[in-house]
N, C-alpha and C positions, 0 to 999 in steps of 0.2 A: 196068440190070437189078437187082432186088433182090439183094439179100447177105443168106446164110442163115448163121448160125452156130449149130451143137448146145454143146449140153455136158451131161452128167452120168451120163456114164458112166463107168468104172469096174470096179472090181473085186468081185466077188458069190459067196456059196456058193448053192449048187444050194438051191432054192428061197425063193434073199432076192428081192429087187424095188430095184430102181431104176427112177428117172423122169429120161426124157431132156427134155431141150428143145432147143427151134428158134425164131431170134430172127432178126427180118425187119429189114432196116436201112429198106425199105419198107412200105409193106400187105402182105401173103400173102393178105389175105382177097379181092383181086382178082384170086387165082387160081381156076381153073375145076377144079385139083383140087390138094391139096396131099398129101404120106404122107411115109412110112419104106419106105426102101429099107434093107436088108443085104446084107453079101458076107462071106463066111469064106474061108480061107485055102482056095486050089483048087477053087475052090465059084462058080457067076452069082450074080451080084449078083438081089436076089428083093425082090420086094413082099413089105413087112409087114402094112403098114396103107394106107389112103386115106381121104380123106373130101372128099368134092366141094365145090365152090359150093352146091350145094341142101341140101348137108349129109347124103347121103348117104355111108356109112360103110362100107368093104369091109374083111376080113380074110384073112389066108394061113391054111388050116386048121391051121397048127401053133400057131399064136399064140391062135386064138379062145379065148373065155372066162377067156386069162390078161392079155391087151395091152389097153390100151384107148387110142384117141387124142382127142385133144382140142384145141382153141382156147381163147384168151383175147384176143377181140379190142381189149380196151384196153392192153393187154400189146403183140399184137402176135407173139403167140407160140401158136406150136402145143407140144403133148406127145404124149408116148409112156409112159403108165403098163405098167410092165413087172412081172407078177409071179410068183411060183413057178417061176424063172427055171431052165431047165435047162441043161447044158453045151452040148447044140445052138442053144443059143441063142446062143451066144460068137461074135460077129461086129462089125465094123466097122459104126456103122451110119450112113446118110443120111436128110438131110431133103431135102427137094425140094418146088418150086410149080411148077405150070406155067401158064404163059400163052399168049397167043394171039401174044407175040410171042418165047417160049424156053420154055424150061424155067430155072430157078435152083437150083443143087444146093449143099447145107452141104459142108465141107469132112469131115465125119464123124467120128463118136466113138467111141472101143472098147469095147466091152462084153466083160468077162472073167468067164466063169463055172464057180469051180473051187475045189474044198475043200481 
């Protein structure tokens, strides 16, 4: 199964931005949907982002208009541009692909959002 690993998250004041990444030890792009998952402390774990095979793009309505995801298929790597970031934003976060034969889940990054 592929191995997903994030990194670039960090520490942020209420409205900076950081960009996560998610790096495929395999393709990702033969998954049929890949995103961002998060969990906060006492909190479900919640879709952020998705973006299909067909390249279809869905968002959590808290995120629209400031997150945006993305691929780099010679990379090999998906993103998470993250911006005007607010303390509710301050969560663990995951990547994940899913396939037809698992799901593959990043080990996850923290994202700290706090003045």
């Amino acid at each position: 199964q592929v191995q997903l690993v994030e990194s670039g998250g960090g520490l942020v004041q209420p409205g900076g931005s950081l960009r996560l990444s998610c790096a495929g030890s395999g393709s990702i792009f033969s998954a049929y949907a890949m995103g961002w998952y998060r969990q906060a402390p006492g909190k479900q774990r919640e879709l952020v982002a998705r973006i299909t095979i067909g390249g279809s793009i869905n968002y959590a309505d808290s995120v629209k208009g400031r997150f945006t995801i993305s691929r780099d298929s010679a990379k090999n790597t998906m993103y998470l541009q993250m911006n005007s970031l607010k303390p509710e934003d301050m969560a663990r976060y995951y990547c994940y692909a899913g396939y037809s034969s698992g799901t593959s889940w990043g080990q996850g990054t923290q994202v700290t959002v706090s003045s």
